[in-house]
C-alpha positions in Angstrom: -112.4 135.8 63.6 -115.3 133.6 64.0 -116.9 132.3 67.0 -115.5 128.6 67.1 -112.0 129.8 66.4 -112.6 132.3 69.5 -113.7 129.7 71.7 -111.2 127.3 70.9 -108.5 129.7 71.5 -110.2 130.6 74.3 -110.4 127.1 75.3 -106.7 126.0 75.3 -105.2 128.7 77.0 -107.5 130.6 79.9 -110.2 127.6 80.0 -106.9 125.5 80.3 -105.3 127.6 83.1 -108.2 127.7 85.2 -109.5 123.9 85.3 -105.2 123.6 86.2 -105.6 126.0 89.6 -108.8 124.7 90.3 -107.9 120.9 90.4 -104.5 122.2 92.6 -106.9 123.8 94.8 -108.5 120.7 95.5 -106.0 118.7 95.8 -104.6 121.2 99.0 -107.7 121.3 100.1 -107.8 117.4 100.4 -104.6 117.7 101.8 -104.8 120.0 104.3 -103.4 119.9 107.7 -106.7 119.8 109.5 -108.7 117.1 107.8 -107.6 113.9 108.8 -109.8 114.1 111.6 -112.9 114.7 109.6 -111.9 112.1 106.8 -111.2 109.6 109.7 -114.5 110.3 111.7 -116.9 110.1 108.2 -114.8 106.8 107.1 -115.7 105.2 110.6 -119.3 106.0 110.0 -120.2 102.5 108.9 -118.5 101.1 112.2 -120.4 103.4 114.6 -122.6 100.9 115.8 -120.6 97.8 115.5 -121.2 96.5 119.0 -125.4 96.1 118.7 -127.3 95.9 115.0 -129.6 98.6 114.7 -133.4 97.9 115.3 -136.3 98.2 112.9 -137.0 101.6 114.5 -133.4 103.0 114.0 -133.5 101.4 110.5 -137.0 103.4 109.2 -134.9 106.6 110.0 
């Protein structure tokens, strides 16, 4: 067998399989119990200081 043939069979089957678990482990991982606190405290991060504009010194950093 030659070495594209190997790697494409390779490819479509185990390749295939893996890329599958890994995007469902994402997906629970975005979707886990825990973190809509953390994806609700870095979405507010823009909003932090909404009540005074940040100075030229706070800017710089």
């Amino acid at each position: 067998m030659e070495t594209y043939s190997f790697l494409r069979e390779f490819a479509d089957s185990w390749v295939l399989l893996f890329l599958f678990v890994f995007f469902l482990a994402i997906v629970v991982w975005v979707f886990r119990p825990g973190a809509t606190k953390e994806y609700r405290d870095t979405a507010s991060i823009p909003f932090r200081h909404d009540d005074k504009p940040a100075t030229d010194e706070e800017a710089r950093t």
